[in-house]
C-alpha positions in Angstrom: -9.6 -24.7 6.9 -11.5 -27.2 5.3 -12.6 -26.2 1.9 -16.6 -27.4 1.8 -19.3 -25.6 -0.9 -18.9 -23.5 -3.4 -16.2 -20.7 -3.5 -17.1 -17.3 -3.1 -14.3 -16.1 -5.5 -14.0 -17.8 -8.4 -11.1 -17.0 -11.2 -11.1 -19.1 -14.5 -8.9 -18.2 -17.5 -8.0 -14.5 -16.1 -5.6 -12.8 -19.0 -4.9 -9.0 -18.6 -2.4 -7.7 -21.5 -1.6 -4.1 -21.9 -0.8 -2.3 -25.0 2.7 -0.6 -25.2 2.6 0.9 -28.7 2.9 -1.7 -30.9 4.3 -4.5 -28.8 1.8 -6.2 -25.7 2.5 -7.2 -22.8 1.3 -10.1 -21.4 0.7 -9.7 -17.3 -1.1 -12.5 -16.5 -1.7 -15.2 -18.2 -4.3 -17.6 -17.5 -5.4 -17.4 -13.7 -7.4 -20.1 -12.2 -8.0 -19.2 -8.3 -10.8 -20.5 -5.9 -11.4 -18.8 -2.6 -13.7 -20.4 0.2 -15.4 -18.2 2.8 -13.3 -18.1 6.0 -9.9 -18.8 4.3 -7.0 -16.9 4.9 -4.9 -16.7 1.6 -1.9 -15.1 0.9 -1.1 -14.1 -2.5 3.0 -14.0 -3.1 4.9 -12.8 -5.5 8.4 -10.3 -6.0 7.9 -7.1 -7.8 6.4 -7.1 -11.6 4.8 -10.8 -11.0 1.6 -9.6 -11.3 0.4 -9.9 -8.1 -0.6 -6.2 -8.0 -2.5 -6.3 -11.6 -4.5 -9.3 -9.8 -5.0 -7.3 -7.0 -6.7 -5.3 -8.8 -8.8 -7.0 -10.6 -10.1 -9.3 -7.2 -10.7 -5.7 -5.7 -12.3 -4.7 -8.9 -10.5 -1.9 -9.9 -9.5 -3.3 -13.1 -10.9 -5.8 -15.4 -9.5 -8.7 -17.1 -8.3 -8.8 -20.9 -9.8 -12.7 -21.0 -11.5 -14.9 -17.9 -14.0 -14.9 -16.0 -14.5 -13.5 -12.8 -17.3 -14.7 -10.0 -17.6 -12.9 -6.5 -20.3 -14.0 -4.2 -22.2 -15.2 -7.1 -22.1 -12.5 -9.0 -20.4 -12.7 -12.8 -18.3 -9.5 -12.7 -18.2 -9.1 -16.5 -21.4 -8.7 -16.3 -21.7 -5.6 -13.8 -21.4 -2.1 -15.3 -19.3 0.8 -13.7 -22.1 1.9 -11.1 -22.9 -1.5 -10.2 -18.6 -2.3 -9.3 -18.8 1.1 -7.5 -21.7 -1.1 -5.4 -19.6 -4.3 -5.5 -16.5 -2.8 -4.1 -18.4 -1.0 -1.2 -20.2 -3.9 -0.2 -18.1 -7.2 -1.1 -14.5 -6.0 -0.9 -12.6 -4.4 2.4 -9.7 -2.6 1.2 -6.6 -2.5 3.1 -3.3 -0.5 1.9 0.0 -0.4 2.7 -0.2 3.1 2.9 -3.2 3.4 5.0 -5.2 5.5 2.6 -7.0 7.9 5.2 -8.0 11.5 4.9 -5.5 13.4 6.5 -8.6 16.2 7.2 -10.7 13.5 9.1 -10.9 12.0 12.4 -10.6 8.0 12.9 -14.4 8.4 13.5 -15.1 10.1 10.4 -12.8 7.9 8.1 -14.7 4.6 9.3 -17.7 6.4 9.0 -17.3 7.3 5.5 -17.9 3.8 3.6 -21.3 3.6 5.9 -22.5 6.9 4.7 -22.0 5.3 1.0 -24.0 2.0 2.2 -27.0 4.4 3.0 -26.5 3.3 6.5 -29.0 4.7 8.7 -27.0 7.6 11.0 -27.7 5.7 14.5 -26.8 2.3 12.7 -23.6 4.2 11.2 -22.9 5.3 15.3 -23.1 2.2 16.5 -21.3 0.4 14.0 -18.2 2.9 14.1 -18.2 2.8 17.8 -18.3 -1.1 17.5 -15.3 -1.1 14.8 -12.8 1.2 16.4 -13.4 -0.6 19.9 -12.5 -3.9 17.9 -9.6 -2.6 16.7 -8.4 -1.3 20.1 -8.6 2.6 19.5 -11.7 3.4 21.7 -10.1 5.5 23.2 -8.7 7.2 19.7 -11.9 7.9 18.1 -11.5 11.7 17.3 -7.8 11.9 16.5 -6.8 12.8 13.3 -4.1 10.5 11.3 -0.9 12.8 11.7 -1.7 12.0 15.7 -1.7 8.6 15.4 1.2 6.1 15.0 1.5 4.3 11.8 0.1 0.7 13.5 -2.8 3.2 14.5 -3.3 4.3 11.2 -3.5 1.0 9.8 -5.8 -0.4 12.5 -8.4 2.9 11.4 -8.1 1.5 7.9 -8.6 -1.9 9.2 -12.1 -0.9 10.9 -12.8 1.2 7.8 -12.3 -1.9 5.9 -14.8 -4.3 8.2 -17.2 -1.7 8.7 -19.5 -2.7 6.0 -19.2 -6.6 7.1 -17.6 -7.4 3.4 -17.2 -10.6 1.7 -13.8 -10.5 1.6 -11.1 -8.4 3.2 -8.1 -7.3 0.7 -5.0 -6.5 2.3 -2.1 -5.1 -0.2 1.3 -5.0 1.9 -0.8 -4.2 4.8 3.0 -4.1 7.3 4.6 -2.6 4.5 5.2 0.7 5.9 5.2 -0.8 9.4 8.3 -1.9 11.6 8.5 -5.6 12.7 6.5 -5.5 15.8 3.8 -3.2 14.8 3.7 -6.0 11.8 3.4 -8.5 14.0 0.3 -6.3 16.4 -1.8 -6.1 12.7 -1.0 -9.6 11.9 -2.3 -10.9 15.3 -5.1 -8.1 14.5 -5.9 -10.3 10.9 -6.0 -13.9 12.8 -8.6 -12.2 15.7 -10.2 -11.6 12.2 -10.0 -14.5 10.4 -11.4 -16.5 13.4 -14.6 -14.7 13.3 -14.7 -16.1 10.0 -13.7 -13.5 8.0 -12.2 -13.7 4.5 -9.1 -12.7 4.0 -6.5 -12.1 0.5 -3.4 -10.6 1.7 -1.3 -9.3 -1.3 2.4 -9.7 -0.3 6.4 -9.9 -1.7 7.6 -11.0 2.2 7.5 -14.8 2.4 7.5 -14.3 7.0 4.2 -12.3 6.3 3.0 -14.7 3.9 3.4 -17.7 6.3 1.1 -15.8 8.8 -1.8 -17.0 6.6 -3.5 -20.4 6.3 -2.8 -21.0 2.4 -0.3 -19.4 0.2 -0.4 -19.4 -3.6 2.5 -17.9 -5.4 2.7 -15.8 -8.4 5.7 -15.2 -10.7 5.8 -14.1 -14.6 1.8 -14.0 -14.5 1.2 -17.0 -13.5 0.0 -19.1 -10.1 1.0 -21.8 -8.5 -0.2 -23.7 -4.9 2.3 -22.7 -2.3 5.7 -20.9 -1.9 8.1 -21.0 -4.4 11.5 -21.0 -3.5 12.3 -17.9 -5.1 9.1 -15.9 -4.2 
């Protein structure tokens, strides 16, 4: 897409070291990132390049040693602990590779949950529920519980969960990890009916096919990033 405005995330300078008794380790080191509303990025990298560490700090899970950080205008330094709680309800879709449902809850329930968080009105929360899982093509599994649903199932619930609260961005971590090729393939096809809406959307990823379903790749090796594919990402 054509990158017009200002970016909605904005990484300058991000460091994150960790302590390991007396020695530190340095796991990024010096990210500069811009992301523009309605792009669909793909962040690649093997295992230990960082790529998850960045993860986390986009999703704001984590924070950054050095940097700054800007989502949808806001400076994330400058947020405390309840206000990220806030941010990462209402900005951020999370999508794992491992689905991340509660094994005690119906696909309803599950995509209900980060509504009930929103203070979402309960006939809004119906509606919008309804409106997600029919998206994502499981109308008709609305009140089945994870362990009766295939693994593509399960990941579509998480993908409704995820859009439910219309976020800013959408952050997808190995989202066909656990998937075989053609269900990969359904939630890939699921991501560019997405994306055309004009959703945002980072996909985390090692699996250069996967990557190359998105519309700009950046790679990321020893901690740091670089514009497209490298050849041994």
């Amino acid at each position: 897409m054509e990158k017009t405005g200002e970016p909605i995330l904005r990484m300058r300078g991000i460091t994150k070291e960790y302590e390991m008794g007396e020695e530190v380790s340095v796991v990024l080191k010096g990210i500069d990132l811009d992301v523009y509303r309605g792009e669909f990025l793909a962040i690649l990298g093997p295992s230990g390049s960082g790529k998850s560490t960045l993860m986390n700090i986009i999703g704001c899970l984590d924070v950054p040693t050095s940097g700054t950080y800007e989502l949808n205008g806001k400076l994330i330094a400058d947020e405390d602990e309840k206000s990220l709680a806030q941010i990462r309800n209402k900005e951020v879709g999370f999508i794992f590779q491992s689905f991340h449902l509660l094994q005690k809850q119906d696909a309803w329930s599950n995509v209900e949950l980060p509504l009930i968080y929103a203070n979402l009105p309960e006939k809004r929360r119906r509606e919008r529920v309804e409106e997600m899982l029919t998206k994502v093509g499981l109308a008709e599994k609305m009140h089945h519980f994870p362990n009766q649903l295939s693994g593509g199932q399960q990941q579509r619930v998480a993908i409704a969960r995820a859009i439910a609260t219309e976020p800013t961005i959408l952050l997808a971590d190995e989202p066909t990890g656990a998937l075989d090729q053609k269900t990969g393939a359904q939630v890939m096809e699921l991501f560019h009916s997405l994306n055309s809406e004009g959703r945002t959307i980072i996909m985390i990823t090692h699996d250069a096919k996967i990557a190359s379903h998105a519309g700009r790749i950046v790679s990321i090796l020893d901690g740091n990033i670089c514009e497209g594919q490298l050849e041994d990402a």
